[in-house]
C-alpha positions in Angstrom: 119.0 -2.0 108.4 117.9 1.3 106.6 118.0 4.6 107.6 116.0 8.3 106.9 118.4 11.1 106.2 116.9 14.4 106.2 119.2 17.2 105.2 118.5 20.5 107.1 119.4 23.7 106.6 121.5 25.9 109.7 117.9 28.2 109.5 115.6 25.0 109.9 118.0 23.0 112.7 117.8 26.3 114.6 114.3 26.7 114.4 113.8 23.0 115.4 116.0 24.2 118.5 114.3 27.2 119.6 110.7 25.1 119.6 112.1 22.3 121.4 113.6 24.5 124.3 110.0 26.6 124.2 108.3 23.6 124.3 110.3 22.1 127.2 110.2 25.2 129.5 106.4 25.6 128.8 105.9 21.7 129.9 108.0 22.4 133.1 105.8 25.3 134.0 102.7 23.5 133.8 104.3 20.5 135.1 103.3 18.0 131.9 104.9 15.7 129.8 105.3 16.1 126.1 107.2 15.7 123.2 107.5 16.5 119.3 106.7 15.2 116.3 108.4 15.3 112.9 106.2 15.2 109.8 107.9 14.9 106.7 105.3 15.7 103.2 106.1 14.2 100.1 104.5 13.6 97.3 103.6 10.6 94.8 106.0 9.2 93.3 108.6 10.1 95.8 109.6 13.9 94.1 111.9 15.9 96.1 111.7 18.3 97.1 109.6 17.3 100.4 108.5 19.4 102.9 109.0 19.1 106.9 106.9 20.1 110.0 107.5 20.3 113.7 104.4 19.8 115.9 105.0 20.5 119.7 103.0 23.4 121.5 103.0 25.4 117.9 102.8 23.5 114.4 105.7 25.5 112.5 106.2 24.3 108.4 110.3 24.2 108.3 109.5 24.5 104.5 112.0 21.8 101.7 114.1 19.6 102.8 116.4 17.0 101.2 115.7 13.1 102.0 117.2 9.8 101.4 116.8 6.0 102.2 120.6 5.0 103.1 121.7 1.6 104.6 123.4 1.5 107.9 127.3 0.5 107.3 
């Protein structure tokens, strides 16, 4: 089995935190059900860097991140 690594920065894991607990306390106080999405650009041939976005009430670009196919030990 194979897994995606995505190396954030402290900035960018923060970020993805402050969304997620917006997001949540906005779906609570209109009573819906939601969630995120991850979206991770890259180009062809697979050239790093590649860029990552967070859609969940607000689309916010996280900007370059590192990736990497690994295998699960």
């Amino acid at each position: 089995m194979r897994k995606l690594e995505i190396t954030l920065t402290e900035e960018q894991y923060q970020h993805i935190l402050a969304e997620r607990s917006y997001g949540n306390r906005i779906n609570l106080e209109e009573e819906t059900f939601g969630g995120y999405e991850l979206c991770l650009h890259v180009g062809s041939p697979d050239v790093f860097p590649a860029t990552l976005e967070m859609k969940m009430i607000n689309t916010i670009d996280l900007g370059e991140v590192e990736w990497e196919f690994t295998k699960l030990q």
